[in-house]
C-alpha positions in Angstrom: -220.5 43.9 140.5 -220.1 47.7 139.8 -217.5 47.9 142.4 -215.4 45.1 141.4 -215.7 45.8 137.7 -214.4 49.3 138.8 -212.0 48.1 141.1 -209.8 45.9 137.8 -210.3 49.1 135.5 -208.8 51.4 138.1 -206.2 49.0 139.1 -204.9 48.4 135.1 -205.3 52.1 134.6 -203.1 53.0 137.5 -200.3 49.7 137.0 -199.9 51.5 133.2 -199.3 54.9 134.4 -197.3 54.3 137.0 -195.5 51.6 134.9 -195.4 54.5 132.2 -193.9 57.3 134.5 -190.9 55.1 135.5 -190.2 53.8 132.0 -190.3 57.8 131.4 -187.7 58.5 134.1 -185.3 55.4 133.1 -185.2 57.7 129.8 -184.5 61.2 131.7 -180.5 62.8 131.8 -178.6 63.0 134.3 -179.0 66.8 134.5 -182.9 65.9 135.5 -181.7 63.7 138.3 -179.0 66.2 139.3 -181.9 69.0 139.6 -184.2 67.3 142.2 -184.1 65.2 145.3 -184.3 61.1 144.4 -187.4 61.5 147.0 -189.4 64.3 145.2 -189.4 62.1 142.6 -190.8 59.1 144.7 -193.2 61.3 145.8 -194.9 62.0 142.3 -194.9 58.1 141.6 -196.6 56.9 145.4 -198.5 59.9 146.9 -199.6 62.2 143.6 -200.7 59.1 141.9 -202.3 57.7 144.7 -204.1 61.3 145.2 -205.6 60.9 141.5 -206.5 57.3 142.8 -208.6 58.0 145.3 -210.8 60.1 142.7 -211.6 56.8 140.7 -212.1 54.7 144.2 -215.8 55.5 144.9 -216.3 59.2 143.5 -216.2 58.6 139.8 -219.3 56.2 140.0 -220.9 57.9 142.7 -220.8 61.5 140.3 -222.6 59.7 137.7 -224.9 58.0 139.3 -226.0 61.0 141.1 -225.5 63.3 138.1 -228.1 61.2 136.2 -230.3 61.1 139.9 -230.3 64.6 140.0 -230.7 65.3 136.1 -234.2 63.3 136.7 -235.1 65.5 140.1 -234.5 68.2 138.4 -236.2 67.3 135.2 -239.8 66.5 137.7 -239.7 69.5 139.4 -239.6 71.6 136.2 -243.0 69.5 135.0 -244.3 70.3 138.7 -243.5 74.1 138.2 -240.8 75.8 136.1 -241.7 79.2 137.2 -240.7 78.2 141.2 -237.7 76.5 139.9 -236.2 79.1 137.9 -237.5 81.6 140.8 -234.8 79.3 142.9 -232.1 79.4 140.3 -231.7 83.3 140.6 -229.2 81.9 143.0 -227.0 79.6 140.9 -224.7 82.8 139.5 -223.7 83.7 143.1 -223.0 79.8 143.7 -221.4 79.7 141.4 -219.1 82.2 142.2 -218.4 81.5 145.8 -218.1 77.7 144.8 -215.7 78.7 142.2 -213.5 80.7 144.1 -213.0 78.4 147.0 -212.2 75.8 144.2 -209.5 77.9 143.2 -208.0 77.9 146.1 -209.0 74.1 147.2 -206.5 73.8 144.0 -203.8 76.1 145.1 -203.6 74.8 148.6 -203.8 71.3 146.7 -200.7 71.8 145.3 -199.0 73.8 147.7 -199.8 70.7 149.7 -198.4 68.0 147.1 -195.2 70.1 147.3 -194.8 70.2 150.8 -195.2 66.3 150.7 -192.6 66.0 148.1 -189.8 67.9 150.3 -190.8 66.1 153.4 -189.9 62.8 151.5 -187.0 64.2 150.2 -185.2 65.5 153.3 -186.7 62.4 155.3 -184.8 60.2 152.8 -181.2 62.3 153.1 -181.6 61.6 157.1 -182.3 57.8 156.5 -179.1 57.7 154.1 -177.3 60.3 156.0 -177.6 58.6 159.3 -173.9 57.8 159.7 -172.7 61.2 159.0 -175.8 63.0 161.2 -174.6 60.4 164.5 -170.8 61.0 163.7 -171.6 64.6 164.0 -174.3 64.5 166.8 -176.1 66.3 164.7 -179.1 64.4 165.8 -181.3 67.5 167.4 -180.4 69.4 164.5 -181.9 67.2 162.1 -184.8 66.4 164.6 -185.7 70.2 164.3 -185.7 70.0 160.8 -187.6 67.3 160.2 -190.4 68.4 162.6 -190.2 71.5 160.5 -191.0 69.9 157.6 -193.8 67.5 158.8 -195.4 70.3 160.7 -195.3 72.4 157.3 -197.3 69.8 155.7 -199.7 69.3 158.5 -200.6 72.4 158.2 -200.7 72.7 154.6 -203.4 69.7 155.2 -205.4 71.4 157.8 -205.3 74.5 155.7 -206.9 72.0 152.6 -209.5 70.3 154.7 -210.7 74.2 156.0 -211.2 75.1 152.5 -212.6 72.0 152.0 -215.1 72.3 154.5 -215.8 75.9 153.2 -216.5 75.0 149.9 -219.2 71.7 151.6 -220.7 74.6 153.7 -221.8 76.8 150.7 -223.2 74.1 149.1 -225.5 73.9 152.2 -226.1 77.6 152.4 -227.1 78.0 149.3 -228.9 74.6 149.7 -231.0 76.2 152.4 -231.8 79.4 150.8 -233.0 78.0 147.8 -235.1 75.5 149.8 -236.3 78.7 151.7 -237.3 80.4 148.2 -239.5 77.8 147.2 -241.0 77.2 150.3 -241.9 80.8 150.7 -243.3 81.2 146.6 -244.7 77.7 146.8 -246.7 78.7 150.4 -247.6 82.2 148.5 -249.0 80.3 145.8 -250.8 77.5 147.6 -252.6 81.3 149.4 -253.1 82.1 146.1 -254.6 79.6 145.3 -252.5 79.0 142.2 -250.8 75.9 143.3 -252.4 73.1 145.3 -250.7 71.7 148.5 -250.4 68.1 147.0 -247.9 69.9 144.3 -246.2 72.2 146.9 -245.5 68.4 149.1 -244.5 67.2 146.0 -241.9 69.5 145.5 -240.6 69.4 148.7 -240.4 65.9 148.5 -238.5 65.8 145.9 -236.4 69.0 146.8 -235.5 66.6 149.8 -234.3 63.9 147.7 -232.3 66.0 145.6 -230.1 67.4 148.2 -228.3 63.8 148.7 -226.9 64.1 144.8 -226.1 67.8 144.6 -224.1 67.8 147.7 -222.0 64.4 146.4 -221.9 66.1 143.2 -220.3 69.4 144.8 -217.9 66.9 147.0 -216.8 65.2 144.3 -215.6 68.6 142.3 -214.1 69.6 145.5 -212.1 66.3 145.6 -211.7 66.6 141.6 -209.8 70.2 142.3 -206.8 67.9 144.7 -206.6 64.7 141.9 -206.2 67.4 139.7 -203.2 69.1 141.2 -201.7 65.7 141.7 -202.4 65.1 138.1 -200.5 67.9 136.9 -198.0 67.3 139.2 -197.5 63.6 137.4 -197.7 64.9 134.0 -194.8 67.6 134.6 -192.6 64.6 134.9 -194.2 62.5 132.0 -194.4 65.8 129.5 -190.8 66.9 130.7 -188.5 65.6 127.5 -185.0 63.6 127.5 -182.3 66.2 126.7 -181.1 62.9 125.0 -182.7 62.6 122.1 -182.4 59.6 119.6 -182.3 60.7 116.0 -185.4 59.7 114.2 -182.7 57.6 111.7 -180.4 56.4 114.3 -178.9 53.3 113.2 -176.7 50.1 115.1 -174.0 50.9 116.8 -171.7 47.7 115.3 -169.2 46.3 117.6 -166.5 48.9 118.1 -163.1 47.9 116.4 -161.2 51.1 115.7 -160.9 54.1 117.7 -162.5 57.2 119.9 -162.6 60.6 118.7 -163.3 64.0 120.1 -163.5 66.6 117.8 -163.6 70.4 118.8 -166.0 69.0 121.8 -167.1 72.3 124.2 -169.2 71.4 126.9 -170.8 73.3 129.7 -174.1 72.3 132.1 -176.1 75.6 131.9 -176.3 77.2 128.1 -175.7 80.4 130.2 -172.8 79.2 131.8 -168.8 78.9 132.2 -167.7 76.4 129.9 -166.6 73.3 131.6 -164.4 71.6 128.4 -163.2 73.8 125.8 -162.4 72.6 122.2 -161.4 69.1 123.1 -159.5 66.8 120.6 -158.2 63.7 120.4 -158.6 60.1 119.5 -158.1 57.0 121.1 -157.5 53.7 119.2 -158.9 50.5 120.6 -156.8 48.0 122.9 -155.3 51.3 124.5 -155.3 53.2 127.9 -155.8 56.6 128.3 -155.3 57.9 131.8 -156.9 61.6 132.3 -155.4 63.6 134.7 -156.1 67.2 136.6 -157.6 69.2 139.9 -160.7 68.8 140.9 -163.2 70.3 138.9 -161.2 70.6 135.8 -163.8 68.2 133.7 -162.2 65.1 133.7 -165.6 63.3 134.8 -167.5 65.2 132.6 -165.4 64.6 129.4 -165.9 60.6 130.1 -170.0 61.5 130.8 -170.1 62.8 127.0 -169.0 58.9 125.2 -172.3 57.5 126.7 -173.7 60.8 125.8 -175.1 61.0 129.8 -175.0 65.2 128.4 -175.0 65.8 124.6 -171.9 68.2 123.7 -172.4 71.8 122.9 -170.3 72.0 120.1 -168.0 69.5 118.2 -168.8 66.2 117.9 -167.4 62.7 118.6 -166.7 59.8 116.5 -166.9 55.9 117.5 -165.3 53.9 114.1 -166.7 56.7 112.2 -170.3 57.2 113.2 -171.3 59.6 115.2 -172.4 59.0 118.6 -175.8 61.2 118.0 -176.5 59.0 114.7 -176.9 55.7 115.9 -179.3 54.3 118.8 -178.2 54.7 122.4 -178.7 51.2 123.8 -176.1 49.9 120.8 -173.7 52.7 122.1 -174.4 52.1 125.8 -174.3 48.1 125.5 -170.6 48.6 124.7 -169.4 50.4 127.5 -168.6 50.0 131.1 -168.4 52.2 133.9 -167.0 51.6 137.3 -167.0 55.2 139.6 -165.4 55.8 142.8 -169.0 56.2 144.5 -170.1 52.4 143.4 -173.9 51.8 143.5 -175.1 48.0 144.0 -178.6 47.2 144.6 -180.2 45.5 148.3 -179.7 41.9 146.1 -177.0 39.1 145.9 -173.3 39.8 144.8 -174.5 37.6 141.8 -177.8 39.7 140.9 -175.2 42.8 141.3 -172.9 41.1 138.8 -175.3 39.9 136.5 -177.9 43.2 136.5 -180.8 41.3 134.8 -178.5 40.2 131.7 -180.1 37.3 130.1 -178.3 34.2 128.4 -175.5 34.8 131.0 -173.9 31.3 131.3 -172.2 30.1 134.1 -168.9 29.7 132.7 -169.2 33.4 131.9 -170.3 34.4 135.2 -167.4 32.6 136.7 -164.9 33.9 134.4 -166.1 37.7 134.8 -165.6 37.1 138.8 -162.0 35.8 138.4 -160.8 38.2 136.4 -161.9 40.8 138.9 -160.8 38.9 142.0 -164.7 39.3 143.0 -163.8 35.1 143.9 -161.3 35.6 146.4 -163.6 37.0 149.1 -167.0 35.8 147.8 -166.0 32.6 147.8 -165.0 33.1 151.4 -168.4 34.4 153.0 -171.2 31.6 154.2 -173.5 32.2 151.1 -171.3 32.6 148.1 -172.4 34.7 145.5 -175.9 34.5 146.8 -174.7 36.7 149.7 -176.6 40.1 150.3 -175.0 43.3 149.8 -177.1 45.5 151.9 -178.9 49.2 150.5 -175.4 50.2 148.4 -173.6 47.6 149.5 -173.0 48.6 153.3 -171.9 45.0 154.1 -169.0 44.7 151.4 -165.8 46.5 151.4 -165.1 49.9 149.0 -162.7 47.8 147.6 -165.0 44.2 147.8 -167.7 46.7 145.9 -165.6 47.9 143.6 -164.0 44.4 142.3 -168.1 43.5 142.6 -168.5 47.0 139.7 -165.6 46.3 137.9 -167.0 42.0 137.1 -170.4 43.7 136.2 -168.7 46.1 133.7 -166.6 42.9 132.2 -169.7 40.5 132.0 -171.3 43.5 129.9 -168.8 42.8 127.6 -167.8 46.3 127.3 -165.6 47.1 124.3 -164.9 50.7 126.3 -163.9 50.6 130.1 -164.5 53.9 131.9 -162.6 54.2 135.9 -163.7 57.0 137.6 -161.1 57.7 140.4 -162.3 54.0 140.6 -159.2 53.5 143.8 -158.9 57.0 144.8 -160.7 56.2 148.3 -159.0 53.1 149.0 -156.1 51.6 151.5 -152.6 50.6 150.1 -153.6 46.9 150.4 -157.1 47.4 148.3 -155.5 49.3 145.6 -153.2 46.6 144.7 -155.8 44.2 144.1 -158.6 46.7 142.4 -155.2 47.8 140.1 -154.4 44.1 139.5 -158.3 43.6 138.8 -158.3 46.4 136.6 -154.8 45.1 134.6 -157.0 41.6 133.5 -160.2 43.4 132.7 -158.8 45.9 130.6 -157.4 43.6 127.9 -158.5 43.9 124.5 -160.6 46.9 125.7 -160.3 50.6 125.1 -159.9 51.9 128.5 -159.8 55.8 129.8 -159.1 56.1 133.7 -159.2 59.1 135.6 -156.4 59.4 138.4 -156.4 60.6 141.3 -153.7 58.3 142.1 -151.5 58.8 139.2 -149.7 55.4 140.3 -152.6 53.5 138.6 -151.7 55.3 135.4 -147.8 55.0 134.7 -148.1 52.5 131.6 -151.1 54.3 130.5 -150.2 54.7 126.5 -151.4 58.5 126.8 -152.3 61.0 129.6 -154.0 63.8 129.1 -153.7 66.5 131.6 -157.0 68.8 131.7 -156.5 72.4 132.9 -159.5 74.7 133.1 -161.2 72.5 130.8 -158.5 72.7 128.3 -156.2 69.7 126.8 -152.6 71.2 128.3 -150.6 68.4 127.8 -150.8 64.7 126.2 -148.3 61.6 126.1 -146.8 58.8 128.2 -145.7 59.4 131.4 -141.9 59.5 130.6 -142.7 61.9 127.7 -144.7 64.5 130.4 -142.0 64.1 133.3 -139.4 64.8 130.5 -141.4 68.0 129.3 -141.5 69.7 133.4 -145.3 70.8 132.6 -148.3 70.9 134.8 -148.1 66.3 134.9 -144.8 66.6 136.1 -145.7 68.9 138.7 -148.5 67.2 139.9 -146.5 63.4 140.0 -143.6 65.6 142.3 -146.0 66.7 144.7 -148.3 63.8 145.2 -144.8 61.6 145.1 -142.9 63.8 147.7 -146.4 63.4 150.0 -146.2 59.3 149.8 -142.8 59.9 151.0 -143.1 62.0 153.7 -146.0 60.1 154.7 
């Protein structure tokens, strides 16, 4: 009864905090996620939580029960004779200290352990997602080496715990034995002496005997208290580490945007102590418009789009949606209103509907339907042998780039985004799939406020601004006919990619 009763505490117990620790993460930046490997993070969830598990499996009721057991021993040998058990605790202090230092470093090696674990499922997970590139490289042995690297690291780390662990078990018995040894020898002196009778001295020993079981699951039990613990800290380092996104205490509703986008002053960079990445950005962008953004690599096009969702909180400057600002009101209400397709397109192991839909309630079918036409998701789904209930694959392996991004862009449209953000949303694709993810892109943009970053700058030619980004700097803003006319940094870049198609 004990063990079942146990059993439904420790499974609620552990359903909450793991429940709690991935509610925690859904809440974490983007700068967390960019720090550490997806399977580190796995790692804390499955194996450090299932390290502190173990604890509460059979060594949290065994430590009381014996704790109470041995309390009692204890309590009968003092009525037997206090005088030969205090004579034995003369060796408790340098238990103690032994004990305590090969806890320490049970705890250390613990950790050092969890660690090891944590990279091992980190690097195993980049070979599993890697595997095309590692085979198209025959990289294979490489990797091999690597891996049995890793898993031999962490063996060892585990054979260096279970020595300290079986240090720490065999001190308990040394000192076990030398106490017993003490009390033998005083309690045989005294029985000569006439100042003990042999029926107390059996007595003792007797019950010496029966309190060895206890101690030694007591002194287990710290031992394996010492690794749940390093797990445990392990677990509440993620669950004490705090959103850089913080919701004002005041925050209010986010009403349905009608007006425009404004940056003002907006300087951003990703380490306090580093280069800024966008300097003193401003401008606005009224609703029902496109806004192409255009520069080289690494000039902060992405990032500036990152800051409307407020996926990174600006450094300075602040920007406006109708008038609020985007630090003032709650982040679902801000979030709820704005879609994101990327160039690298994420869809879930599910159907091409649950990708579509992504757990939206109320969705009706008309809706669904009309959300799939508009991106042209219906002129190949439509054509495969389950529908809309086909299976995608892990990120969509068994669609097209351009089949998954048509797939992204009806998922942003069914959100009923009132702000479309492309990423370089074609910049991958083949001449054929860019016509229809551009045609796609032309229906769902309507009565939207939409900012697209080009790589192509085909895809932006009726934008109704551009704004060129130069070392994180606004350079240049207007149409395209107003840039070519001005012979800036646009017009260079539209001569050189336009000279390439037609050489190509």
């Amino acid at each position: 009864m004990q063990t079942v009763l146990l059993s439904d505490i420790r499974q609620n117990i552990f359903i909450d905090l793991r429940s709690q620790i991935y509610k925690h993460l859904q809440k974490m930046p983007m700068k967390f996620y960019n720090e550490r490997q997806s399977g580190g993070i796995l790692a804390r969830i499955i194996t450090d939580i299932d390290a502190v598990q173990n604890l509460f499996a059979d060594r949290l009721l065994h430590l009381i029960n014996h704790s109470i057991v041995a309390i009692t021993v204890i309590g009968i040998l003092f009525y037997l004779d206090w005088k030969l058990v205090l004579l034995a605790s003369i060796i408790i202090p340098l238990f103690l200290l032994i004990f305590g230092v090969l806890m320490k470093e049970v705890y250390k090696t613990s950790m050092k352990l969890q660690e090891r674990q944590e990279a091992l499922l980190g690097n195993l997970q980049e070979d599993i997602l890697g595997i095309k590139l590692t085979q198209s490289f025959t990289s294979e042995e490489h990797r091999e080496k690597k891996a049995h690297k890793n898993i031999s690291d962490t063996e060892k780390e585990k054979r260096a715990l279970q020595i300290k662990d079986a240090l720490a078990s065999m001190s308990t018995i040394s000192i076990s034995v030398l106490a017993v040894t003490i009390m033998w020898g005083y309690g045989g002196y005294s029985v000569i002496k006439e100042t003990m009778t042999i029926g107390t001295l059996i007595a003792i020993i007797y019950y010496l005997n029966y309190l060895y079981t206890p101690l030694s699951s007591i002194f287990e039990s710290n031992i394996e208290i010492q690794t749940s613990l390093a797990a445990a800290k392990r677990i509440f380092e993620i669950l004490d580490t705090k959103s850089g996104i913080q919701e004002d205490k005041d925050a209010i509703e986010l009403p349905l945007i009608k007006e425009k986008i404004e940056f003002k002053n907006v300087s951003f960079s990703y380490d306090s102590k580093g280069v800024q990445v966008l300097k003193n950005i401003n401008f606005s962008a009224k609703m029902n418009t496109v806004i192409g953004i255009v520069g080289m690599s690494g000039e902060g096009k992405t990032t500036l789009i990152n800051l409307i969702p407020r996926f990174y909180d600006v450094d300075k400057g602040e920007i406006y949606i109708d008038g609020y600002n985007i630090k003032k009101v709650k982040l679902k209400s801000l979030r709820q209103q704005i879609g994101l397709v990327s160039q690298d397109i994420f869809l879930f192991n599910a159907s091409i509907r649950e990708n579509i839909i992504f757990g939206r309630e109320n969705i009706t079918e008309e809706m669904f339907l009309e959300a799939v036409k508009i991106a042209k998701v219906d002129e190949f789904a439509t054509q495969l042998p389950d529908g809309y209930y086909t299976i995608v694959g892990e990120r969509g392996v068994k669609l097209s780039g351009g089949q998954r991004q048509r797939v992204a862009i009806a998922r942003a449209i069914l959100a009923n985004a009132r702000i479309l953000i492309f990423d370089e949303a074609i910049s991958v694709l083949d001449s054929e799939s860019e016509k229809y993810i551009q045609e796609s892109i032309n229906s769902a943009i309507k009565n939207r406020t939409t900012f697209i970053i080009a790589h192509r700058l085909s895809t932006i030619l009726s934008a109704d601004e551009i704004i060129v980004l130069d070392k994180g700097e606004i350079k240049e803003r207007g149409t395209h006919a107003e840039l070519i006319k001005r012979g800036g940094i646009y017009k260079k870049l539209y001569d050189t990619q336009f000279e390439n198609v037609a050489i190509g």
